[in-house]
C-alpha positions in Angstrom: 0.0 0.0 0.0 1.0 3.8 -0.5 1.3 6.2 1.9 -1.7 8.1 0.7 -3.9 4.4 0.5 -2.7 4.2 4.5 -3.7 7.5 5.0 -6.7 7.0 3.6 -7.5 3.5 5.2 -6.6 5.7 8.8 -8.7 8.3 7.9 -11.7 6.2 7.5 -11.3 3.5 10.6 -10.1 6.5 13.0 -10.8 10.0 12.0 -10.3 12.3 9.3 -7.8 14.1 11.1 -4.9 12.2 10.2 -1.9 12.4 8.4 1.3 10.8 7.6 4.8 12.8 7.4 7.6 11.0 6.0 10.8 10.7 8.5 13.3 9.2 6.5 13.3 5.2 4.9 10.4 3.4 5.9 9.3 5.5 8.3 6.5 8.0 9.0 5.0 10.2 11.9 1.0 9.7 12.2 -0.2 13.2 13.1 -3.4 12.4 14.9 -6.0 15.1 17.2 -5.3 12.5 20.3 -3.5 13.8 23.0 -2.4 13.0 27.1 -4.5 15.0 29.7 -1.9 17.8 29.7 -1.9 18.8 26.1 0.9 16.6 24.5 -0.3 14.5 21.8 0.3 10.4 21.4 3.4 10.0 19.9 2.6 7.0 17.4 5.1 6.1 14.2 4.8 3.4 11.2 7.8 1.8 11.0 8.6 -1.3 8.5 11.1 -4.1 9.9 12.0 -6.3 6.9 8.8 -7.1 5.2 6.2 -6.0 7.9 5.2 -2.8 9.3 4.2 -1.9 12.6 3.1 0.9 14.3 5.2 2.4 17.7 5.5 5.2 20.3 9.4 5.0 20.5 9.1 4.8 24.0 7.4 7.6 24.6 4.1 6.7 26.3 5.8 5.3 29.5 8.5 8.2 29.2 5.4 10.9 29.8 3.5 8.8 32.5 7.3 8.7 34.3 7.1 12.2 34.5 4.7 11.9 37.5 7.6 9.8 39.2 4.6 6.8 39.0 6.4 3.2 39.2 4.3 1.4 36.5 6.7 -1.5 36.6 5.4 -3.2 39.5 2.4 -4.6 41.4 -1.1 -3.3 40.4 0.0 -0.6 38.1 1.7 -3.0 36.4 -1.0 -5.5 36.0 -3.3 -2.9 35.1 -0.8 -1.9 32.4 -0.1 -5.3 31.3 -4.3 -5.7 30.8 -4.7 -2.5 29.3 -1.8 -3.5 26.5 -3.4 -7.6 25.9 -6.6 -5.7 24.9 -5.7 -4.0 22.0 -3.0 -6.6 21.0 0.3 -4.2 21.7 3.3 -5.9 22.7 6.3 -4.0 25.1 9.3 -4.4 24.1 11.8 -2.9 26.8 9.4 0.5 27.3 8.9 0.9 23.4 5.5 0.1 22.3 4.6 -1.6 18.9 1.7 -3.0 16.9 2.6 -5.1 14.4 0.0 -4.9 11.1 -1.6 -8.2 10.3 -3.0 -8.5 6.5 -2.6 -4.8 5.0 -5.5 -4.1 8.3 -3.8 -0.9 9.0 -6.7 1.2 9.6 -7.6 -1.4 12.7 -4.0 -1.4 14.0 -3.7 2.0 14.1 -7.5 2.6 15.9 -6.7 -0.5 18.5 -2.9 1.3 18.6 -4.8 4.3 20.3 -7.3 3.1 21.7 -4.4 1.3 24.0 -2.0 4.5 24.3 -5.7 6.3 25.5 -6.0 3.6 27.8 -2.8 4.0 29.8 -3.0 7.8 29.4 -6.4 7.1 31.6 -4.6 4.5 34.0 -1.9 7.2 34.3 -4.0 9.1 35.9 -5.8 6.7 37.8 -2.8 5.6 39.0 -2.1 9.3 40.2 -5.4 9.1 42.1 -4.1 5.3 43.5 -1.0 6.9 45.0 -2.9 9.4 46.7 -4.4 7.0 48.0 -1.6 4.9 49.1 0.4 7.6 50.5 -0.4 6.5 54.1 0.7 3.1 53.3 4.0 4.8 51.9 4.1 7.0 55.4 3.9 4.2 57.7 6.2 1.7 55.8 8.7 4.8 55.9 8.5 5.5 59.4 8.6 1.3 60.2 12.3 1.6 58.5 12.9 4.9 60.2 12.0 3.5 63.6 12.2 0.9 65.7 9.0 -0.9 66.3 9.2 -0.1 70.3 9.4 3.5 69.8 6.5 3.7 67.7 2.7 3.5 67.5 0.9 4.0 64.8 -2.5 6.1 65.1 -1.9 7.0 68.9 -4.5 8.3 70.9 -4.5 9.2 74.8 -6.4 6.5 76.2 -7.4 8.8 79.8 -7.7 12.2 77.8 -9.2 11.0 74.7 -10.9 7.5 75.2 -13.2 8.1 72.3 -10.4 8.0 69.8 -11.6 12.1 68.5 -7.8 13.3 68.3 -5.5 10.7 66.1 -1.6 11.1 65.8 -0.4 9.0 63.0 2.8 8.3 64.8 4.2 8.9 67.9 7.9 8.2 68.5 8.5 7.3 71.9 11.9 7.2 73.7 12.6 10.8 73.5 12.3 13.7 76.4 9.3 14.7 75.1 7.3 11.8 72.2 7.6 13.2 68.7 4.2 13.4 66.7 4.6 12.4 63.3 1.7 13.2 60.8 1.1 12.3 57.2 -0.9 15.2 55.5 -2.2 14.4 51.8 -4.7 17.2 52.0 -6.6 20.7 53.5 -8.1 18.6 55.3 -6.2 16.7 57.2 -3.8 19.4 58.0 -6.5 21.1 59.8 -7.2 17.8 61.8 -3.3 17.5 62.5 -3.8 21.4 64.0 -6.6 20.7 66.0 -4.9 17.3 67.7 -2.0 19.4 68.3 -3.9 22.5 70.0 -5.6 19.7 72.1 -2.9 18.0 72.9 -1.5 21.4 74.3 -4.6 21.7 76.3 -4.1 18.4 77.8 -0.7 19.7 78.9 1.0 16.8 77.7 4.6 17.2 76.2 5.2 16.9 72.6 7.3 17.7 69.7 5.1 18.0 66.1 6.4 17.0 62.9 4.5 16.3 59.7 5.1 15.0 56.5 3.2 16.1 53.3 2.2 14.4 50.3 2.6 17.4 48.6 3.2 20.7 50.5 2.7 22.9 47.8 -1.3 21.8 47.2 -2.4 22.7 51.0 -4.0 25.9 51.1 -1.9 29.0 52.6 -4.0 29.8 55.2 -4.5 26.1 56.9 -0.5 25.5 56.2 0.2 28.5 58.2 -2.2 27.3 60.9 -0.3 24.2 61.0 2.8 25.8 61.1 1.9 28.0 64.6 1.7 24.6 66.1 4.4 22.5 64.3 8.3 22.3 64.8 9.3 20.5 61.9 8.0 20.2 58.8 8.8 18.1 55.2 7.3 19.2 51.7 7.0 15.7 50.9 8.0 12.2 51.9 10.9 12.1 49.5 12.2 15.6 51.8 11.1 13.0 54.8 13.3 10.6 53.5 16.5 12.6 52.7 16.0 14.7 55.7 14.1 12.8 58.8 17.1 10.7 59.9 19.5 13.4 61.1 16.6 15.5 62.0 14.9 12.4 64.8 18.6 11.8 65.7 18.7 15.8 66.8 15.5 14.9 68.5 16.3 11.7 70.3 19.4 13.9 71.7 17.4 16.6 73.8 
């Protein structure tokens, strides 16, 4: 087939927005309107190896959904990944995704081709909503390593001042002249909830140190942050900050 009898075959299985842009032998660039959440459109190639032709991103689908420093090479993201890619019949071939073209059916190739990259654009994002939702998984399995399991207890409450459980700390570090507070804040609110456990726990008059640890400091609104910040001693932007950062800093702590 020519390049104008592919283009037309793509325009009338996918849209009639595509074209074809030749990129030296045997290869072309598929201009099509699809694009990632932020603007940047699917990266998609036909490419001939000997006498078949294929379809590819060069690698460039998993290099965009890196960007949000998302590990989609193990456990469910992977699987879901791995599912997403046995649907539409794309193979992944060290990060570099291809769609070989059975029976001059290049038209279907290239619709199941995006249909796939769409896919995994939508689990990217999904999996950003996932690790939101496993940053408190990430906190405590940080904090396990961090810590000794005798100095620590998860989701402390003061069983005479607060029997009812209303005023949570994620972590209390124990072992110290005065028990460190550790708190994992994802969001507004729960660095309004970290304040108001720590303003209690003043009224209590029970001796503490607060720390937190954010999922991402820069999303909590100004005004709660700086509420937070009345009543906290140290604080880390993010738990890769809390990684680099929390050893020395509990050390200086544990030295009172």
């Amino acid at each position: 087939m020519t390049p104008e009898t592919i283009t037309q075959e793509f325009r009338r299985k996918v849209c009639e927005e595509i074209r074809l842009a030749s990129e030296g032998v045997n290869r072309y660039i598929v201009f099509t309107p699809f694009m990632f959440d932020d603007g940047d459109h699917l990266c998609i190639l036909l490419k001939r190896a000997g006498d078949r032709w294929y379809l590819s991103d060069e690698g460039h689908t998993f290099m965009h959904v890196s960007y949000d420093e998302i590990d989609i090479e193990r456990g469910t993201r992977s699987k879901i990944i791995d599912a997403a890619l046995l649907s539409y019949g794309i193979r992944n071939e060290d990060g570099e995704l291809k769609s070989v073209i059975e029976e001059d059916a290049y038209g279907d190739a290239l619709y199941s081709f995006v249909q796939g990259l769409i896919k995994i654009t939508d689990v990217s994002y999904l999996t950003r909503e996932r690790v939101r939702s496993t940053f408190l998984e990430d906190f405590q399995s940080f904090l396990t390593e961090q810590v000794p399991e005798d100095r620590r207890v998860f989701d402390y409450n003061n069983p005479q001042r607060d029997p009812e459980r209303k005023y949570i700390v994620d972590c209390r570090v124990n072992g110290t002249r005065r028990p460190l507070f550790v708190f994992a804040v994802p969001n507004d609110a729960r660095c309004r909830d970290a304040t108001i456990t720590c303003l209690q726990y003043e009224k209590f008059e029970a001796p503490f140190v607060a720390t937190a640890i954010f999922e991402n400091q820069v999303e909590i609104n100004r005004r709660v942050l700086a509420r937070f910040s009345d009543v906290c001693e140290k604080q880390f932007p993010s738990l890769q900050s809390a990684k680099e950062r929390f050893e020395p800093y509990w050390k200086g702590i544990i030295g009172e």
